[in-house]
C-alpha positions, 0 to 999 in steps of 0.5 A: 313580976311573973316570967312567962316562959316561951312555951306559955307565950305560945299558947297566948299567942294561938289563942289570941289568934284564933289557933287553939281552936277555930272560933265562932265568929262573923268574917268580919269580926275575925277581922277586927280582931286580928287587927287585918290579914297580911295580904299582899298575896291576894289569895292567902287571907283566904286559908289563914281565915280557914284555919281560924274560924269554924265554917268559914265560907270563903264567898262571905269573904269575897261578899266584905271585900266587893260590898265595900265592908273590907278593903285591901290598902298599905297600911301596917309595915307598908304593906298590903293588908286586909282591913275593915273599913272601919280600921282603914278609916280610923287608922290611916292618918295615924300611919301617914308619915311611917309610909312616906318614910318607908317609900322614900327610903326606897327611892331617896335618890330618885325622889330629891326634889320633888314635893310631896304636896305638889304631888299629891295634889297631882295625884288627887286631881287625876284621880278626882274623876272617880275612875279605877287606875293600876299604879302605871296609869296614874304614875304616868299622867303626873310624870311629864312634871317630875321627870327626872324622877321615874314612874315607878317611885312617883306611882309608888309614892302616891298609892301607897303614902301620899294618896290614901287608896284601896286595891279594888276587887276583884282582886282579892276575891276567892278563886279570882286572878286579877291585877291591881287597880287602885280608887282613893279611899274616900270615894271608894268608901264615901267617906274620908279618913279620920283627921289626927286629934288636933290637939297633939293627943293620940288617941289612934296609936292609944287604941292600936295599942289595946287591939295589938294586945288583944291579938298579940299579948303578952308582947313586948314595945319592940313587937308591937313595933314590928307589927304596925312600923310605927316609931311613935307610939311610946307615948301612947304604951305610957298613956295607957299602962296603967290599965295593962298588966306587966310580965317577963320573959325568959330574957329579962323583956318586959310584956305588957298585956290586957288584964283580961286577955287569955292566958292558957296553961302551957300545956294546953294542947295544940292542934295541927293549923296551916298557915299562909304566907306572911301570917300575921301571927309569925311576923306580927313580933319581933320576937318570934321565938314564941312560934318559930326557932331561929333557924327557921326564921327566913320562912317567915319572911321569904313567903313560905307557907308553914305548918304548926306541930303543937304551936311551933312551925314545923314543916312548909307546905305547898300546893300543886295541882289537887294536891297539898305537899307537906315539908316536914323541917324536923322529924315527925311521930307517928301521931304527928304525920297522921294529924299532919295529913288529916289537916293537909286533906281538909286544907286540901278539900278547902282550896279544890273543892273536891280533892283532899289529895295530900302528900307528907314528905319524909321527916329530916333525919 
């Protein structure tokens, strides 16, 4: 079995996310494929859009999320992710009990006793009327029958498990400061979400696994795992192995993939790239030694910004004011700060619209 070592699995993960080079392809595309954005910072899809597509208009963005086309909505890991609808709607069952897991192992005490039918058949019947509510609002008008509970863990319990809702513009539209409001997916989407297959087959978890490759590959169980939070999908992996192609790692991991999925040469070079918060393409593995060293690994889940130097994280970066700030996390070339600096200008141009102010720290020594 051919063993791919991490620099080969790093020039598979950058293209099949869109960071070997910026692609040609419609907002919502680029969507698809990359499975959703990590968005639980509203604004941070935004810059990771930048950085993957060529031209990318951050209004088209704004136009998908108000015409109803993506939405903002707990799905993979609980958390908030931007998705197309068309996901959202495929996927949402296949993710049910893994957000009610997730939920109640948060706030086990204060959530005994209390049924979760009961309250979600509460919660449907507040929200039937169509209207917008943050969290509080509707955790509030089902407290007065659970009180012992608390409104947090009830309202926690209801947008992000029991009901399936979506986060409503405008937040999550470009350059857009708003708090959370939440309508069920249904009304907001006029339809409702596909029923898991009653036959006890699963085709959801069948298809999660083909677009994990397609974004991810080659990539181990335990990655695809640590991507969607999903336990159950070794049936699934099985279902399907037969169309998949297999590698090791230089641990010994077996990595499933797409047979048709790109594979650069290693040695293909990297251009700089400015990742958001949360960027899928680090938290998307449970490995991520293929993108950032273990020293390093905090980053990614503590919502720094990074740089990637030749495909690896190598520096954070920050914004203030009209200018980009550049940390560098080991040292630079030459050549390496100036493309540093050139990518942090036109970040910078993206974020202000007009300056391109950009600041590189000095390396570490």
């Amino acid at each position: 079995m051919t063993v791919l070592d991490t620099r080969a699995l790093n020039r598979a993960t950058l293209a099949r996310q869109l960071l070997l080079e910026r692609a040609d392809l419609p907002v919502l595309d680029a969507i698809a494929h990359l499975g959703g954005l990590q968005a639980q910072e509203p604004q941070e899809p935004f810059p990771g859009l930048w950085s993957r597509l060529r031209a990318f208009d951050p209004d088209r963005l704004s136009d998908l999320l108000t015409g109803r086309r993506v939405v903002r909505t707990h799905l993979m890991r609980r958390t908030v992710h931007l998705v197309t609808a068309d996901d959202a709607v495929a996927w949402r069952a296949r993710h049910d009990g893994m957000l009610r897991r997730r939920v109640v192992g948060v706030y086990r005490r204060e959530l005994d006793g209390v049924d979760h039918g009961e309250l979600a058949e509460a919660g449907r019947t507040v929200m039937a009327d169509g209207e917008p509510r943050s969290m509080p609002e509707l955790a509030r008008a089902v407290a007065d029958r659970w009180p012992s509970a608390g409104p947090r863990p009830l309202g926690e319990l209801l947008v992000a498990a029991l009901l399936p809702t979506v986060q409503l513009p405008p937040r999550g539209v470009w350059r857009t400061k708003a708090g959370v409001r939440y309508a069920l997916m249904s009304s907001w989407l006029g339809r409702e979400i596909d029923p898991l297959s009653p036959d006890g087959s699963d085709p959801v978890g069948q298809a999660l696994v083909r677009r994990y490759l397609a974004a991810f590959g080659p990539a181990a169980s335990a990655d695809l795992r640590a991507w969607c939070g999903l336990a159950g999908l070794p049936a699934a992996v099985f279902a399907v192995r037969e169309e998949l192609v297999a590698f090791r790692d230089e641990r010994g991991r077996e990595l499933l993939d797409l047979p048709g999925a790109p594979r650069p040469d290693p040695d293909t070079p990297a251009p700089v790239r400015f990742l958001p918060a949360f960027d899928n393409a680090i938290l998307g593995y449970h490995d991520r030694s293929r993108i950032i060293d273990d020293a390093h690994r905090p980053l990614s889940v503590a919502g720094a910004r990074v740089v990637l130097v030749d495909g690896r994280v190598a520096a954070t970066w920050t914004v203030e004011a009209d200018t980009v700030h550049v940390t560098p996390l080991r040292r630079f070339s030459r050549a390496d700060r100036a493309a540093v600096a050139d990518e942090g200008r036109a970040m910078a141009r993206f974020l202000s619209g007009e300056s391109d102010r950009v600041r590189v720290a000095a390396s570490p020594a």
